[in-house]
KOLGU-4560 file (N, C-alpha, C; in nm, 3 decimals, padded with zeros to 5 digits):
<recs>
<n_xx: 09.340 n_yy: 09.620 n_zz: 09.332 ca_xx: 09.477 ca_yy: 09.600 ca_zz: 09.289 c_xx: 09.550 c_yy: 09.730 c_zz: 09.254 mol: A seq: 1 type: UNK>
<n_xx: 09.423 n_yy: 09.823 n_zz: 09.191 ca_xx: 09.533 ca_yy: 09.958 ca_zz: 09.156 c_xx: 09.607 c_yy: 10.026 c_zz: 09.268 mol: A seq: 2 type: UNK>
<n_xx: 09.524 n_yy: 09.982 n_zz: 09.406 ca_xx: 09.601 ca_yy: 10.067 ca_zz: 09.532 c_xx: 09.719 c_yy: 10.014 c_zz: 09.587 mol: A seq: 3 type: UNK>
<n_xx: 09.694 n_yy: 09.887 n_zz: 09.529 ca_xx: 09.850 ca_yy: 09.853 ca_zz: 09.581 c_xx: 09.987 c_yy: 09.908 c_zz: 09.475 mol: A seq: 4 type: UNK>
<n_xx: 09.966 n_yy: 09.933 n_zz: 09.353 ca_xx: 10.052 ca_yy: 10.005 ca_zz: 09.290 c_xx: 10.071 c_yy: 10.172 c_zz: 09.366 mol: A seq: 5 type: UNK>
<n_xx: 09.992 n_yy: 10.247 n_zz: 09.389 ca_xx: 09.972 ca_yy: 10.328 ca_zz: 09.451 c_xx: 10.069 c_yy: 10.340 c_zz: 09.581 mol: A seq: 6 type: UNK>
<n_xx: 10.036 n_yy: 10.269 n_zz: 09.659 ca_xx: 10.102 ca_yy: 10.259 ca_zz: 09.750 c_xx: 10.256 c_yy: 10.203 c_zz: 09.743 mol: A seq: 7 type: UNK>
<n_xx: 10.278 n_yy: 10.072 n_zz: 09.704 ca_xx: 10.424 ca_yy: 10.063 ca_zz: 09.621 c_xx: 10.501 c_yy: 10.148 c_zz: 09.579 mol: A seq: 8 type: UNK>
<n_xx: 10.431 n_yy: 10.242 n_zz: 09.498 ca_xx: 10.524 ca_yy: 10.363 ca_zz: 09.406 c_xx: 10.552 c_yy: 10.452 c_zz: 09.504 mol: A seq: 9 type: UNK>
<n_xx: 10.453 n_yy: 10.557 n_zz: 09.596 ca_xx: 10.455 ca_yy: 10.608 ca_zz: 09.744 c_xx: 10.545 c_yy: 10.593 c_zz: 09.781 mol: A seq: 10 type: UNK>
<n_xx: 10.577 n_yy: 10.496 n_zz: 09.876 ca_xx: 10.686 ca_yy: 10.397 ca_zz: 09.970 c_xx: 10.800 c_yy: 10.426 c_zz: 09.921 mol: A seq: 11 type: UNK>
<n_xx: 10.777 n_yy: 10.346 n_zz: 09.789 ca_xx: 10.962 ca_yy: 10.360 ca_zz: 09.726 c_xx: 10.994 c_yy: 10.498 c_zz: 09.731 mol: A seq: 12 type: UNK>
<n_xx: 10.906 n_yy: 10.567 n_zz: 09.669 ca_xx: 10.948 ca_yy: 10.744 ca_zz: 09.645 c_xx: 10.986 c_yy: 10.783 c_zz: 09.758 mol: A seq: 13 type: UNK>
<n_xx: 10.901 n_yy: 10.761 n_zz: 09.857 ca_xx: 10.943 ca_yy: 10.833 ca_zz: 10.001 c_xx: 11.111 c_yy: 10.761 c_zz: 10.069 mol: A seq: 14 type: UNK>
<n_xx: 11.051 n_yy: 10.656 n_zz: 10.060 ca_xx: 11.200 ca_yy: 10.554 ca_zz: 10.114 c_xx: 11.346 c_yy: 10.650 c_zz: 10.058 mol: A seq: 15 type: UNK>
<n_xx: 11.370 n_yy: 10.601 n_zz: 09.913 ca_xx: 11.412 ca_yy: 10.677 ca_zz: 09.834 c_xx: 11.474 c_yy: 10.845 c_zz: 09.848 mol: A seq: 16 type: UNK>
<n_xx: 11.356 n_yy: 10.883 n_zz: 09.865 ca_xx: 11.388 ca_yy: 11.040 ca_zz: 09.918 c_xx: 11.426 c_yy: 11.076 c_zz: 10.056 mol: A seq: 17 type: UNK>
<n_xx: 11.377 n_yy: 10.971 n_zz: 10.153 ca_xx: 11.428 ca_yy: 10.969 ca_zz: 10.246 c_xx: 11.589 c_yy: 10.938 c_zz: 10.307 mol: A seq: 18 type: UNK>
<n_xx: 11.640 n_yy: 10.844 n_zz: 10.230 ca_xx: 11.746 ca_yy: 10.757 ca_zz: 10.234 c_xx: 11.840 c_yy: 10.892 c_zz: 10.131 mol: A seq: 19 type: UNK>
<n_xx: 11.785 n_yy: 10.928 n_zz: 10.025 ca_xx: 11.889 ca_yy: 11.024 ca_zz: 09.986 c_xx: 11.916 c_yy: 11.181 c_zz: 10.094 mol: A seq: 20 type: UNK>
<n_xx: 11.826 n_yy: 11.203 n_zz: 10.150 ca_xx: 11.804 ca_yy: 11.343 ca_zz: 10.211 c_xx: 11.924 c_yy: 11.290 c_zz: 10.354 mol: A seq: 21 type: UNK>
<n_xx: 11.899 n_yy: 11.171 n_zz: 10.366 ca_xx: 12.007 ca_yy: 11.114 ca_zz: 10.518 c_xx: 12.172 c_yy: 11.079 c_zz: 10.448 mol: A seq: 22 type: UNK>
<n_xx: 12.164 n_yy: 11.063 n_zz: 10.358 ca_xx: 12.304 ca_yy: 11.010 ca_zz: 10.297 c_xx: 12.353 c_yy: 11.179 c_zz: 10.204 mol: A seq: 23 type: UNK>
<n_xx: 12.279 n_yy: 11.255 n_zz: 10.170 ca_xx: 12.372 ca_yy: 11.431 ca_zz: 10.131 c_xx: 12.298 c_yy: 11.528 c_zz: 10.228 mol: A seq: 24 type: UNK>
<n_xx: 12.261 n_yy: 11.505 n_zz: 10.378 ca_xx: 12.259 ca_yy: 11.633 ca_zz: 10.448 c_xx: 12.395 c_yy: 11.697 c_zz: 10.521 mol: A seq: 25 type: UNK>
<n_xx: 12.488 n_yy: 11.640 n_zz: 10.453 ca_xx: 12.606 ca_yy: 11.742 ca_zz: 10.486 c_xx: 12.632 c_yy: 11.881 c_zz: 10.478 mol: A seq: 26 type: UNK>
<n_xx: 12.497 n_yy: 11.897 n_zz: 10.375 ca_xx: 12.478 ca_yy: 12.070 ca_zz: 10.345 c_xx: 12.370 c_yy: 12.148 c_zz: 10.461 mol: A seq: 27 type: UNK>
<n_xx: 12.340 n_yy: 12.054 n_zz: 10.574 ca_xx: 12.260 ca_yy: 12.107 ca_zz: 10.667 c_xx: 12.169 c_yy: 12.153 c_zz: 10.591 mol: A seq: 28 type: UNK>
<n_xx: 12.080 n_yy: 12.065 n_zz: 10.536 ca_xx: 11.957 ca_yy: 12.125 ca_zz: 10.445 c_xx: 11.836 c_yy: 12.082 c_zz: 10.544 mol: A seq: 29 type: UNK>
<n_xx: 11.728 n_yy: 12.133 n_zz: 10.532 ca_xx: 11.626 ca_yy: 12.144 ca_zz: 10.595 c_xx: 11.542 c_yy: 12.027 c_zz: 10.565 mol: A seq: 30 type: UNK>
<n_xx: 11.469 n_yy: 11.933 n_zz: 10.595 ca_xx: 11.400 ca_yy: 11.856 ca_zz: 10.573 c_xx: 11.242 c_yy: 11.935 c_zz: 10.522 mol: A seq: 31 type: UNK>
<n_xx: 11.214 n_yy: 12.026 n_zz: 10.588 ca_xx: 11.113 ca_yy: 12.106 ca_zz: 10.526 c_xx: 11.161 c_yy: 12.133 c_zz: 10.329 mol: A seq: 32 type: UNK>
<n_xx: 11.283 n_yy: 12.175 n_zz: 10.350 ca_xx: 11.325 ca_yy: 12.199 ca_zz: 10.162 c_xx: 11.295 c_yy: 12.077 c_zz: 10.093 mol: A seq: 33 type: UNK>
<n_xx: 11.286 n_yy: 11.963 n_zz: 10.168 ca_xx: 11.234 ca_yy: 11.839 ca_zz: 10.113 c_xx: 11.119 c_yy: 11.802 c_zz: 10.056 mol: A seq: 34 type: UNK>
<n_xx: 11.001 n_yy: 11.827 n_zz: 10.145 ca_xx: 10.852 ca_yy: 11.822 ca_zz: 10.147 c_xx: 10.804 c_yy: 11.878 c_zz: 10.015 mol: A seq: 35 type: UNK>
<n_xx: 10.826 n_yy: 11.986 n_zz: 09.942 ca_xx: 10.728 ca_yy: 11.992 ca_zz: 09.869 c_xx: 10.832 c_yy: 11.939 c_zz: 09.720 mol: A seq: 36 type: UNK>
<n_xx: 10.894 n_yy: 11.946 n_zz: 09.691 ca_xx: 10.928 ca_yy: 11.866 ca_zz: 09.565 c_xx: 10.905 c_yy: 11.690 c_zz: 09.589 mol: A seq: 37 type: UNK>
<n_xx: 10.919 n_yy: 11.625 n_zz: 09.729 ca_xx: 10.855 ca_yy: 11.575 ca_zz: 09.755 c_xx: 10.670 c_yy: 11.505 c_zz: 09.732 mol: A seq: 38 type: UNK>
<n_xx: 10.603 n_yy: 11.630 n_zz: 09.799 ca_xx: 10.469 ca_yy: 11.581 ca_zz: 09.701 c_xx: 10.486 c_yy: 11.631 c_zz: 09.605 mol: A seq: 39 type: UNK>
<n_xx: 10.533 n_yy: 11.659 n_zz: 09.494 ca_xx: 10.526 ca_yy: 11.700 ca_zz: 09.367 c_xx: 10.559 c_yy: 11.620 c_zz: 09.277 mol: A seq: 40 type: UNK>
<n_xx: 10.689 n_yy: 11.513 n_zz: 09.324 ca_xx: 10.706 ca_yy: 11.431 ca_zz: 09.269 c_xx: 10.578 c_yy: 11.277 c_zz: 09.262 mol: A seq: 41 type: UNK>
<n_xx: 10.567 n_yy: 11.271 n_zz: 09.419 ca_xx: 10.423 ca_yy: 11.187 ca_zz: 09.433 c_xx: 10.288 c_yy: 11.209 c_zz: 09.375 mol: A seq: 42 type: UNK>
<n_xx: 10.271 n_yy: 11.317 n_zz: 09.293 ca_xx: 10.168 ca_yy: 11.393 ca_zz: 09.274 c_xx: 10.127 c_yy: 11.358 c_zz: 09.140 mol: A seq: 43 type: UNK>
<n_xx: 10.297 n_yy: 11.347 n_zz: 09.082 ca_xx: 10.312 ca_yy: 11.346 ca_zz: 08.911 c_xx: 10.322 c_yy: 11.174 c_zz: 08.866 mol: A seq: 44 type: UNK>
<n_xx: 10.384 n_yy: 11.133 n_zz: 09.011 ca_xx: 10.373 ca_yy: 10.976 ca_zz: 08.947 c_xx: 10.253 c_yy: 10.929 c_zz: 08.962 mol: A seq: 45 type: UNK>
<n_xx: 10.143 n_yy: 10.946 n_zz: 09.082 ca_xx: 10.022 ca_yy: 10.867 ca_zz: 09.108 c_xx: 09.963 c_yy: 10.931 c_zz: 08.947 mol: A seq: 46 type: UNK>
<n_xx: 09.951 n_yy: 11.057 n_zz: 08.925 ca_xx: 09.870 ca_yy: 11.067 ca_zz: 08.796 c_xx: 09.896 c_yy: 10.997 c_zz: 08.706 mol: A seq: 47 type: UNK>
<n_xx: 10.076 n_yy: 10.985 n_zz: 08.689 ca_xx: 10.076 ca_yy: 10.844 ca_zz: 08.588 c_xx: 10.038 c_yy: 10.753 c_zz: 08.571 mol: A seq: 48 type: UNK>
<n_xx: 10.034 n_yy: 10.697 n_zz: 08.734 ca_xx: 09.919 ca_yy: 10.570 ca_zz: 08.727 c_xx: 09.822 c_yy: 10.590 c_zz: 08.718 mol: A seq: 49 type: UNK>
<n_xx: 09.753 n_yy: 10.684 n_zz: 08.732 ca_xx: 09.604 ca_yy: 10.682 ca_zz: 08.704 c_xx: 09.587 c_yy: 10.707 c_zz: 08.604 mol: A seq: 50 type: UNK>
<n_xx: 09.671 n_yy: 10.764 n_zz: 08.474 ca_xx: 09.648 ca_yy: 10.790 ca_zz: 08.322 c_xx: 09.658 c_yy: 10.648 c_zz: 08.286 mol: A seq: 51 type: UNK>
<n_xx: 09.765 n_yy: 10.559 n_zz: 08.348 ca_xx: 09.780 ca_yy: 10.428 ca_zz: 08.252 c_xx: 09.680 c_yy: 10.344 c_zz: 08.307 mol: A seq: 52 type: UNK>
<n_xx: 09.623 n_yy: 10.367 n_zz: 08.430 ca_xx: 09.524 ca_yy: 10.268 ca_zz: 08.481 c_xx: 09.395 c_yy: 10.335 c_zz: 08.380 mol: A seq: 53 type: UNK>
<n_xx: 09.353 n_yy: 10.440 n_zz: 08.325 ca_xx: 09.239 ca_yy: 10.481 ca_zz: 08.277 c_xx: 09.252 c_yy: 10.413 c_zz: 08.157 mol: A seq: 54 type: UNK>
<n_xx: 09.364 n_yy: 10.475 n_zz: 08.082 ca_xx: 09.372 ca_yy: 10.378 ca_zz: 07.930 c_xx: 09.409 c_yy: 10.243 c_zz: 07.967 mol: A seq: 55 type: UNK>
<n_xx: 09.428 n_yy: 10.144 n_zz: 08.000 ca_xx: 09.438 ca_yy: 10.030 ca_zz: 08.020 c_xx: 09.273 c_yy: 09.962 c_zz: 08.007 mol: A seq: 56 type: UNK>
<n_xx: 09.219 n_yy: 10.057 n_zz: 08.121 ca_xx: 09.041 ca_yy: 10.026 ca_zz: 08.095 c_xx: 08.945 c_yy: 10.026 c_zz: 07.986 mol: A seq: 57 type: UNK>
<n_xx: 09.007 n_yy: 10.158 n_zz: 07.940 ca_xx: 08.952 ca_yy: 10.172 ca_zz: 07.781 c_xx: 08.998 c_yy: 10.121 c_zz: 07.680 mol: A seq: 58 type: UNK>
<n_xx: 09.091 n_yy: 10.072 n_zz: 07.681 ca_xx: 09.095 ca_yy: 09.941 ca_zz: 07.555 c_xx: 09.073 c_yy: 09.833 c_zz: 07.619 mol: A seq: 59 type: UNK>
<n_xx: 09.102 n_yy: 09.755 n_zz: 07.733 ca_xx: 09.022 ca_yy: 09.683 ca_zz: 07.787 c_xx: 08.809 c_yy: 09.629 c_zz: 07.693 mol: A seq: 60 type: UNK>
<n_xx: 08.829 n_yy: 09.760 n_zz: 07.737 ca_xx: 08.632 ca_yy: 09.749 ca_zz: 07.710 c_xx: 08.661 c_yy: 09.753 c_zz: 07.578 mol: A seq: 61 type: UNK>
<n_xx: 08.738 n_yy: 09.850 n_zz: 07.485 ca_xx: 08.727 ca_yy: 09.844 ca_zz: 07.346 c_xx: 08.711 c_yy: 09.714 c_zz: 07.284 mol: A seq: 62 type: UNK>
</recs>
């Protein structure tokens, strides 16, 4: 079940970033200038889920 959050959050982010990068490239911006704030942002949310999926477990068992 946790991968489907995973993947959910992914999707939207990308969708999201995608759909904004097509609706303000009036500045002829590079889709490469995209990519890495891109994974950076994907990088910082999956850890979120994996911090709240870790503590969720451990009080779980508590």
């Amino acid at each position: 079940m946790p991968k489907l959050s995973y993947i959910g959050i992914n999707l939207l982010i990308i969708v999201m970033s995608f759909l904004n990068f097509l609706l303000t490239n009036s500045q002829n911006e590079s889709i490469v200038e995209l990519i890495r704030p891109l994974i950076m942002v994907l990088l910082l949310i999956n850890l979120l889920i994996w911090i709240a999926g870790f503590a969720q477990r451990k009080i779980d068992n508590w």
